[in-house]
Residue frames relative to the residue before (quaternion, step in Angstrom):
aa qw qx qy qz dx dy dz
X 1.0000 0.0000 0.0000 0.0000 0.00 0.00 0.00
X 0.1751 -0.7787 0.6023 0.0136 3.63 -0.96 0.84
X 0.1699 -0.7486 0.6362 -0.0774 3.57 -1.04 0.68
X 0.0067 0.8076 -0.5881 -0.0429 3.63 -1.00 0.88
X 0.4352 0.8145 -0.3819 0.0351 3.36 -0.58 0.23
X 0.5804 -0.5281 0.4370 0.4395 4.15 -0.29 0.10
X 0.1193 -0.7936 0.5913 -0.0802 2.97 -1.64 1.33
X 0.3168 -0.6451 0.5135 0.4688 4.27 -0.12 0.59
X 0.1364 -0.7113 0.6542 0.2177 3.86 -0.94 0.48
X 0.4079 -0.7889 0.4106 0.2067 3.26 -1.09 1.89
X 0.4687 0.5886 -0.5374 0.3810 4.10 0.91 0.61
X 0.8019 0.3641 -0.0628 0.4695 3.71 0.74 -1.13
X 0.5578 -0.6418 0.4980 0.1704 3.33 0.98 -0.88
X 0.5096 0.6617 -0.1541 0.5280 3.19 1.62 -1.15
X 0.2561 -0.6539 0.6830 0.2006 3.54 -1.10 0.85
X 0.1149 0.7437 -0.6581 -0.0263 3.68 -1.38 0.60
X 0.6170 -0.5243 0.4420 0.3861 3.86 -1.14 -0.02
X 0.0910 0.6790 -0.7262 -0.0565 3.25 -1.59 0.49
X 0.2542 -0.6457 0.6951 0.1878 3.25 -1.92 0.25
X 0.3057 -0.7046 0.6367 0.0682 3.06 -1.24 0.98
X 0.2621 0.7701 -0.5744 -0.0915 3.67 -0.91 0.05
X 0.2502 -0.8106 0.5161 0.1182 3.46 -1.30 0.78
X 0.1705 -0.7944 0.5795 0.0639 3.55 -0.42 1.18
X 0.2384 -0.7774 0.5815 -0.0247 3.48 -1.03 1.14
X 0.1179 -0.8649 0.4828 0.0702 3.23 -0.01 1.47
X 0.7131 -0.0814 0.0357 0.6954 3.81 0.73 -0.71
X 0.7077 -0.4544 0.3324 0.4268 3.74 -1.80 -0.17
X 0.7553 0.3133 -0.3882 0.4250 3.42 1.37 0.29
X 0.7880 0.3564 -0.3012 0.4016 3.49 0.60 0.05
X 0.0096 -0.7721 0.6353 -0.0112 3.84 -0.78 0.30
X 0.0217 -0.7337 0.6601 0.1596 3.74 -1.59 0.32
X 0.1914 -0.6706 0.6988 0.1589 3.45 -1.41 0.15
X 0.3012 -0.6525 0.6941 0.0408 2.91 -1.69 1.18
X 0.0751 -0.5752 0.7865 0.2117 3.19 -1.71 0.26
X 0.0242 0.6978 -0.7075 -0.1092 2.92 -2.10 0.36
X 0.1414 0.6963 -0.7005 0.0667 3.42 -1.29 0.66
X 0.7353 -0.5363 0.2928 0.2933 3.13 -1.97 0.22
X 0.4600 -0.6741 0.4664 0.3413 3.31 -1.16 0.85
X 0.7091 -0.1804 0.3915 0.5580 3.56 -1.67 -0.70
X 0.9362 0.1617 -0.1813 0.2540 4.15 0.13 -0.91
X 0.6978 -0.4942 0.1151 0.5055 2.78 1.81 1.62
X 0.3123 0.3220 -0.5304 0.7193 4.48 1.30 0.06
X 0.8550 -0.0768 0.4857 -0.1649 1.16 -3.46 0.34
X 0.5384 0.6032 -0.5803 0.0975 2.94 -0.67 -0.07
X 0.5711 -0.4851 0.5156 0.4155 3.85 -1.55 0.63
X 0.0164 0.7347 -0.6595 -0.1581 3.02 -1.51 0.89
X 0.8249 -0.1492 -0.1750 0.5165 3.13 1.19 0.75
X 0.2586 -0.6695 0.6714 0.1848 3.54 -1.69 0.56
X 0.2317 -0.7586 0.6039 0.0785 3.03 -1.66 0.53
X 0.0253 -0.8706 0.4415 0.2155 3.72 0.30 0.39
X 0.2791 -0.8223 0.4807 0.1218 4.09 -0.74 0.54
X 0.0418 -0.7268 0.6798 -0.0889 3.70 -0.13 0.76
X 0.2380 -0.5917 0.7647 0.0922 3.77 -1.62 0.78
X 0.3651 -0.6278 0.6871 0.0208 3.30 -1.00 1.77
X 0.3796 -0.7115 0.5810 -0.1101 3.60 -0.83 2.13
């Protein structure tokens, strides 16, 4: 699942886009990515998040 949408970034103040995307590997685990723009205007992950369900 993917998601796009605009975020205040907390250095500048400045609203900019990100994309989010969640990848669902089995019923227990899942990860989310962010993405937004770097310093030379790409992508780049600014973060992952990884989910395991504690059994």
């Amino acid at each position: 699942m993917t998601s796009s949408g605009t975020m205040d970034d907390p250095m500048s103040g400045k609203s900019q886009m990100v994309n989010n995307k969640v990848t669902v590997t089995d019923n227990d685990h899942h990860t989310m990515e962010m993405w937004g723009p770097g310093p030379d205007g790409k992508a780049f992950k600014m973060m992952e998040i990884s989910y395991a369900r504690k059994k």
